[in-house]
N, C-alpha and C positions, 0 to 999 in steps of 0.2 A: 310560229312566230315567237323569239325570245326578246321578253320586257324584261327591262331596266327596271327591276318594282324594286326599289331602295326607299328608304323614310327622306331623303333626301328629296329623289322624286315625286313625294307625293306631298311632299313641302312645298312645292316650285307651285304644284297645281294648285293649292289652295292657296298660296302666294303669303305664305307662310316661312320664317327663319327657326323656328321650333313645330315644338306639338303643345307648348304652352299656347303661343298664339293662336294654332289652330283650333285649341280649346275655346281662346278666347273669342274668336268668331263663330264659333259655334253657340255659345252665350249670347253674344248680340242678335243670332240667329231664335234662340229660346229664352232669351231673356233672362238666365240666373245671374246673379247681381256676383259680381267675384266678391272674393273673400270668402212575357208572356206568350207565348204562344200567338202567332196570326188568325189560328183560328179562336181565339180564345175573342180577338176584335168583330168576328164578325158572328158568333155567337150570341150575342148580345142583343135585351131586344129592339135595342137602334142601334146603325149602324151606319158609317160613310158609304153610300153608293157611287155613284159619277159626279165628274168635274168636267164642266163644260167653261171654254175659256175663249174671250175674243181675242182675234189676233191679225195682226197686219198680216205677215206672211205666212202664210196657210202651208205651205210647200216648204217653205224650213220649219216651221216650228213641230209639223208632223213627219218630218224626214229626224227630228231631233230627239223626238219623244222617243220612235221606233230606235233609233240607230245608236242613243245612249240610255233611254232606263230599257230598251225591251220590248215597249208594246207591238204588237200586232196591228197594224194598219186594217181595220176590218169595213171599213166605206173610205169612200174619196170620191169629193166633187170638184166642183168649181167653188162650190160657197162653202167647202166644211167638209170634215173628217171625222171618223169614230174609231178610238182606239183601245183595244183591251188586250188581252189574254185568255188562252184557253174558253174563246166563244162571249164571255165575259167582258161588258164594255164598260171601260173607266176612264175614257176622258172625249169629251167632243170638244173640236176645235169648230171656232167660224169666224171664217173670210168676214173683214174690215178693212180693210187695204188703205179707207181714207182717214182710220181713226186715227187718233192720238195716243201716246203710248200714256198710261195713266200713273198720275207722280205716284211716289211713294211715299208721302204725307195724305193721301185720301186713305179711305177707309175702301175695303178689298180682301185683297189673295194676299196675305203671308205666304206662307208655303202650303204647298199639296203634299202632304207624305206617303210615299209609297211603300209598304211594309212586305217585306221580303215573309218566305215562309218561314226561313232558317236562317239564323249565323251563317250559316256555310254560304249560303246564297248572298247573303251581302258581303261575305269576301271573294265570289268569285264575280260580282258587277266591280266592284274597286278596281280588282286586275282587271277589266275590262273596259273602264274608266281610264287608268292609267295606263293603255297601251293604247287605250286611242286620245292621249291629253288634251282630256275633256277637265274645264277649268272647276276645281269645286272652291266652294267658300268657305267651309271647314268642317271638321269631324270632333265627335265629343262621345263620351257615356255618360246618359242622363239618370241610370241605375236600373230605371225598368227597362231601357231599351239602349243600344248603339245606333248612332246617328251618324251621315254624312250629308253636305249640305252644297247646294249650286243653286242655279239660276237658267233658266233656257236663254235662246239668245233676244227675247222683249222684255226680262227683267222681274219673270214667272218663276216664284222661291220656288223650290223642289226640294225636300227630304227625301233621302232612301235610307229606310234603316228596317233594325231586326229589334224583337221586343228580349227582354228574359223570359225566362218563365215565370208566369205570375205568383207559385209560390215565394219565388224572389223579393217581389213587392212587399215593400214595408209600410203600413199602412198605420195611423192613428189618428184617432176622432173623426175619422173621415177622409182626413188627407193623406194623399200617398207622398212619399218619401222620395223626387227628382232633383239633381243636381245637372252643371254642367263640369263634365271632368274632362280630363285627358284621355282621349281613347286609346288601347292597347293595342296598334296595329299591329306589332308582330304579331301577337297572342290569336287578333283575327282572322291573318292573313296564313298563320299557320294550319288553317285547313284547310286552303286551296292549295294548287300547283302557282306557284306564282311568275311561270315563267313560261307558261301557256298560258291562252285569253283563252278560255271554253263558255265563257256566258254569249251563247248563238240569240236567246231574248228570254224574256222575261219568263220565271216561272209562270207555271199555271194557275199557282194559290197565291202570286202577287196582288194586292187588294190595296185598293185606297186606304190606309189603316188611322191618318185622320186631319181635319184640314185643320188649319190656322190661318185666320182672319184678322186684318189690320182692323179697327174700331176707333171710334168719334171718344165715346165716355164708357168707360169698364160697367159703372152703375147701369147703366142705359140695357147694354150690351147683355148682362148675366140677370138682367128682369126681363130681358125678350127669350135669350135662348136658354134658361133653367126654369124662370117663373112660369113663360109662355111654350116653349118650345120643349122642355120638360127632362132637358140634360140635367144630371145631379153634379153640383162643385167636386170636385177631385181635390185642387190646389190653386190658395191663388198667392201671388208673389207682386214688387213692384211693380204698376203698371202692368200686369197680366193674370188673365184668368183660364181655368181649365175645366174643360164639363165632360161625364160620361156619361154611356149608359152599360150598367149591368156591371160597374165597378168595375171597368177596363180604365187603363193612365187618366187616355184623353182622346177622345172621340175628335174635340175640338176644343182648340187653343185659341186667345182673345189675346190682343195687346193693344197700346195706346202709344208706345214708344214713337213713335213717327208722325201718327195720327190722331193724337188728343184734338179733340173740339173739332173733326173733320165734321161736313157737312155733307150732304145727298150727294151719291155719287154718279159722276156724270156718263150715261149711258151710250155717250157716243167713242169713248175712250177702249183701248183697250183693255183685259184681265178678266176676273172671274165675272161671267154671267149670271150662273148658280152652282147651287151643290145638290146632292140628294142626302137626306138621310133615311134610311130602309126599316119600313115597320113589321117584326117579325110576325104580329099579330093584327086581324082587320080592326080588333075591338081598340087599340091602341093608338091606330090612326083615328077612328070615329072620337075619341078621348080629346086626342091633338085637335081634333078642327072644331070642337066645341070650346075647348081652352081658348083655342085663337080667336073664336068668333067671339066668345065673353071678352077677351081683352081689346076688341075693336083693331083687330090687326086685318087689313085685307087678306081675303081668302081667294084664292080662283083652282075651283075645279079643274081637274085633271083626269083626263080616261083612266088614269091607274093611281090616283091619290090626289094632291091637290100642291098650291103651293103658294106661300106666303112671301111677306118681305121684310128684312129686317129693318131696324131705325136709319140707316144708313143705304136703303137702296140694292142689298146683295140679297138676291131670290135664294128660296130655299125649300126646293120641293120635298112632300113626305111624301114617300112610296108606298106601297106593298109591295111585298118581298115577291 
């Protein structure tokens, strides 16, 4: 099949007249105010595991997942789907058919980012994106990574992007060095064929590389998942915060842009049910549920770790790896 892959058309998709703009929703997407390795993420001794998400239509939203980032469809019911890569499951979906689709002023899912293993790999889903005009919301370089940005069809953010290598990263006092730029699509796109679609699904070392949650109060929010939950700050900007572990960007992204002073989120709507974060070490998790229990955060045991709730209502299981 030959794609029409011009900067022109990949303007239309993002519904974009430049690559300034494009930039600049990609901003509104990560929030810079205008004016590493995949394995390096998952290295780390916390790490994003699965995204479990509700959803009205069960039958597109997993027809969406597979058919535009890649996944593998590895269960399917009547009430729910598990989708991953190479054996590896990173996202469940579950049938809600009478829910409510959940605003975007409640606290929730920003975006799921899914981190390719390679540059190459996030230029060859782009040609793949653009020969099957799949709509994105824009593309940016934030310095430690390149970013492209959509939505599934209930209003579920999605990232795909590729990290630098972490030498790259510029780091001081603590804080790593992210902006929102103009992304260099030729320079991208100059390592695939772009006039062949060859991305058949997702690589195999595609990994959840790290979520970003809408939030009520930043303060609230960086005393549950840094004080309690034991992310270290990265970077924090207007209205948004960034936590890792093991001096990776950002494990998880925090913002209030939409959702300042949102309240308990209502669990009969749709979007993110939970997340996992993965404990490379058993002593680490033992560590985490006595932090939680001293800070009086509910705990509920789990066959394989346990899992809490943040001030706003979004579960967060801690695994072992």
């Amino acid at each position: 099949m030959t794609i029409d892959l011009t900067r022109r058309t990949l303007l239309q998709l993002a519904g974009a007249t430049s690559l300034a703009m494009a930039a600049a929703a990609a901003a509104r997407a990560e929030g810079t105010p205008q004016g590493g390795g995949p394995t390096y993420a998952s290295r780390t001794p916390m790490r994003v595991g699965m995204v479990t998400l509700r959803v009205k239509n069960l039958e597109k939203i997993a027809d969406y997942y597979r058919d535009v980032i890649g996944l593998t469809v590895m269960e399917r019911s009547a009430t729910g789907a598990k989708l991953g890569t190479a054996g590896i499951k990173l996202l469940a979906l579950e049938a809600r058919p009478d829910a409510a689709i959940e605003p975007r002023n409640a606290a929730g899912l920003y975006h799921t980012a899914f981190l390719m293993p390679t540059r190459k790999d996030l230029a060859r889903w782009l040609v793949h994106a653009a020969s099957h005009r799949v709509p994105l919301s824009g593309f940016a370089d934030h310095l430690v990574s390149e970013s492209i940005y959509l939505d599934d069809p209930e209003g579920n953010g999605i990232e795909v992007y590729a990290d630098r290598d972490p030498s790259q990263w510029q780091w001081s006092e603590g804080s790593v060095k992210m902006a929102t730029d103009e992304l260099n699509i030729p320079d991208l796109l100059s390592l695939t064929n772009t006039r062949v679609a060859d991305y058949a699904k997702a690589p195999d070392g595609m990994r959840v590389g790290h979520m970003h949650l809408r939030v009520g109060d930043l303060a609230q929010a960086e005393s549950f998942y840094h004080g309690t939950v034991g992310l270290d700050p990265t970077r924090r900007r207007d209205g948004a915060a960034f936590l890792s572990s093991g001096r990776y960007h950002h494990h998880l992204g925090m913002n209030v842009w939409q959702s300042q002073g949102a309240g308990q989120r209502d669990e009969q709507t749709t979007g993110l049910a939970w997340f996992s974060l993965m404990m490379a070490k058993p002593e680490l998790l033992a560590a985490q549920e006595e932090r939680l229990r001293k800070n009086g955060v509910k705990v509920t045991a789990l066959a394989d770790g346990l899992e809490a709730i943040d001030p706003w209502g979004t579960r967060v299981r801690l695994l072992k790896v």
